[in-house]
Phi, psi and omega in degrees: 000320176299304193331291177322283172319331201270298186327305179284358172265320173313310183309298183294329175264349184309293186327297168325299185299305150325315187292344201241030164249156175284111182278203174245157197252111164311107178307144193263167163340305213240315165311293204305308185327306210284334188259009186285141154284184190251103172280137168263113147265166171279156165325301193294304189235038146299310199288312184280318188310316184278352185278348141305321173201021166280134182324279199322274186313311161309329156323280169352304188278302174319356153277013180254308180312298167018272223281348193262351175257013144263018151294285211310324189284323188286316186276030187282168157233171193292108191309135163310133183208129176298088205245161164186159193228159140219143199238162168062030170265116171281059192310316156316330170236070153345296174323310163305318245249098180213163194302328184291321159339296180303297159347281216240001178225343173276163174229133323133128161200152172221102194252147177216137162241143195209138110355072184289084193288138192239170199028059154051030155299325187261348148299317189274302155000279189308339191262341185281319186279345156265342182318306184279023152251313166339303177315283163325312185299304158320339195264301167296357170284288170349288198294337170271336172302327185303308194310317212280317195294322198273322163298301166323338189276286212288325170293317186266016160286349181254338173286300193290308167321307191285336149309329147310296174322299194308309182314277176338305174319279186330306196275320176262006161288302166324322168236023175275339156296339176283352166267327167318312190297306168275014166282329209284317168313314167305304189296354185247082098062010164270359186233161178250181144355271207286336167307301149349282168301296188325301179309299192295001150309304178304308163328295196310324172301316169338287182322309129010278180258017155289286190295001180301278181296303170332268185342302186284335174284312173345270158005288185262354140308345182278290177301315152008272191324289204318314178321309224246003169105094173307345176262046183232316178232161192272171165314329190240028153294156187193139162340093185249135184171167154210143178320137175185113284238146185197113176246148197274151185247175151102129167280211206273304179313333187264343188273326164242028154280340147320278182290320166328314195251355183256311186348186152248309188299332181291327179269330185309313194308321199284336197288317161328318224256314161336301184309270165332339195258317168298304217281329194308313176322287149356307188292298148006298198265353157305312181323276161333136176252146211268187193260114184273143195231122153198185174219163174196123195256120157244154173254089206226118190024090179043016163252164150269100212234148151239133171235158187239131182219156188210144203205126205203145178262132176273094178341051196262321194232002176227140139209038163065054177282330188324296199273013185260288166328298186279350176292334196299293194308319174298332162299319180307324193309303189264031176262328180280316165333290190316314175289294209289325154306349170269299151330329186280309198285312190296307196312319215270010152287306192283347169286318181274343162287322179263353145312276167009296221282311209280324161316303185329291160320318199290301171333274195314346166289311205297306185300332157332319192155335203310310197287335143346279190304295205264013149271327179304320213286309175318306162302308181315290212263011144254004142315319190276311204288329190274352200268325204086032106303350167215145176302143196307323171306314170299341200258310175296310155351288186295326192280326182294314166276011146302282185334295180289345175280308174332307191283322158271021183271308209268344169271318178288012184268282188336304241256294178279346133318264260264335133345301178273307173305000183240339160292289205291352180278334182306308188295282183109034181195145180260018154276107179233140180283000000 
């Protein structure tokens, strides 16, 4: 009997007791995210991803099917057609209407006719219609060199956010020990009042250009993502990589002889002008009129007949003069497009080499001593400051410009990484000597 009472009380205490244990909590949203790992990808393959699944090219790349299921229609040949009649039916006298009618007074005819094309019209159809797929496969070649320039632009806008963040980390982890260190002066009566309040005033930029730099990056990983597919990469994707100096070889002349044979738009242009050279053939070869062909088998009072009939139009007053005149003008049209694309491309060599060339100098100041210098000037002078030997101006001074050297060290990295991403979009080739 006790037994049994201990068992219901133990039973009767279970809730209690339970309730006043941590069950365990089901991770929220933004925990599971955070503890998720982080993929990283490279430059190479932001660049395949979005050539892969950014919306835009793809839409895009489907005019290539277009022009190639207008291939088909064009090398199509002309259907045959099937005619037939009965004639001399007594409708109206319903009563006539016996197999002997039908015999000897009604008449029957069964015709089949085709269309005979003279001068290689549907050969030149056909070559005028691969020509203009040629065209387009270049244009969309054209539009991923753009795509491949806009990722790369944009990676290396995510490399510099995060290199920022990092810095901005760094630097107010530094100095927030520089404000411990003069809560401590203060209390030994070595600081005064208001100096304090400067440093922890100071504080706040730090502080500052922490959430700063997050917000850019966010940012540009968000655009990053839209380029390169949002269903491609996961939510806690992120960037490998680091700013960093590569330096290019090769002259202004090697470069646009480079772009003369690579371009995609240069080339889409020269094809234009191929292209145009068909549809002229084509008109040309309209000018012939084509041969209509038949037969007809007819039944006319118990005879059985056949004819053959043929028919062809006389070039007398139309010979396609309109579309013959305007393929000549279209030629002119895009032979000149083609010079001006080609002009367009030497400009956009010689703007992006001395981009280049003008990054470049900039790198070798920084790498020269600047950047050296003004961390050495900076450790001096929170040494001196933590020590008591140089006054808080001198130490902020230093410290503001420690800072403006850093953040623009890391923008002239960006700048010349992004330099170099704009020859090769100039070049039309992502190989550079």
């Amino acid at each position: 009997m006790k037994k049994g009472l201990a068992w219901a009380a133990l039973l009767l205490a279970w809730p209690i007791w339970a309730g006043g244990q941590n069950p365990p909590q089901t991770p929220s949203p933004a925990q599971t995210a955070a503890a998720a790992p982080t993929e990283r990808i490279s430059l190479d393959d932001a660049i395949r991803l979005a050539l892969q699944h950014n919306h835009a090219l793809l839409a895009l790349r489907t005019t290539i099917l277009q022009n190639q299921a207008q291939e088909i229609s064009a090398n199509l040949r002309p259907n045959p057609v099937l005619s037939w009649d009965a004639q001399f039916l007594p409708i109206f006298e319903p009563s006539k209407f016996t197999s002997d009618w039908i015999e000897n007074q009604a008449q029957f005819d069964l015709g089949i006719s085709y269309l005979v094309e003279i001068g290689k019209k549907r050969q030149h159809r056909l070559q005028a219609a691969k020509d203009a797929t040629e065209q387009t496969r270049w244009q969309v070649s054209d539009s991923e060199r753009q795509l491949t320039f806009s990722v790369a632009q944009q990676f290396v806008a995510a490399l510099l956010a995060e290199s920022t963040l990092d810095f901005a980390e760094q630097d107010l982890k530094s100095f927030q020990q520089t404000v411990d260190i003069s809560e401590a002066r203060r209390k030994a009566g070595d600081m005064s009042e208001v100096d304090l309040l400067k440093i922890k005033l100071q504080l706040l930029q730090f502080q500052t250009d922490v959430n700063q730099a997050k917000l850019a990056k966010v940012q540009a990983i968000a655009a990053l993502r839209q380029l390169v597919g949002f269903e491609s990469v996961p939510d806690s994707f992120d960037v490998a990589g680091d700013l960093d100096y590569q330096p290019v070889h090769g002259g202004l002349d090697e470069f646009k002889a480079m772009a003369l044979r690579s371009r995609p738009d240069l080339m889409a242009a020269r094809q234009g002008v191929v292209a145009a050279q068909s549809a002229e053939k084509l008109a040309e070869a309209n000018i012939k009129r084509d041969l209509g062909t038949g037969f007809t088998y007819s039944h006319i009072s118990s005879t059985n007949t056949g004819a053959f009939f043929f028919n062809i139009p006389l070039p007398i007053f139309d010979r396609n003069q309109g579309e013959v005149a305007r393929t000549k003008y279209v030629i002119t049209q895009n032979q000149q497009l083609a010079e001006e694309a080609s002009q367009q491309v030497l400009t956009d060599v010689v703007d992006a080499y001395w981009a280049l060339r003008a990054n470049d100098e900039i790198i070798q100041l920084y790498r020269g001593g600047y950047v050296d210098q003004a961390k050495q000037s900076r450790d001096i002078s929170e040494y001196a400051y933590r020590r008591g030997a140089a006054s808080l101006l001198d130490y902020l001074d230093s410290e503001r410009s420690y800072r403006a050297n850093q953040l623009a060290f890391r923008q002239a990295l960006a700048s010349y990484m992004v330099a170099v991403e704009q020859m090769r979009q100039a070049v039309g080739t992502r190989t550079l000597p």
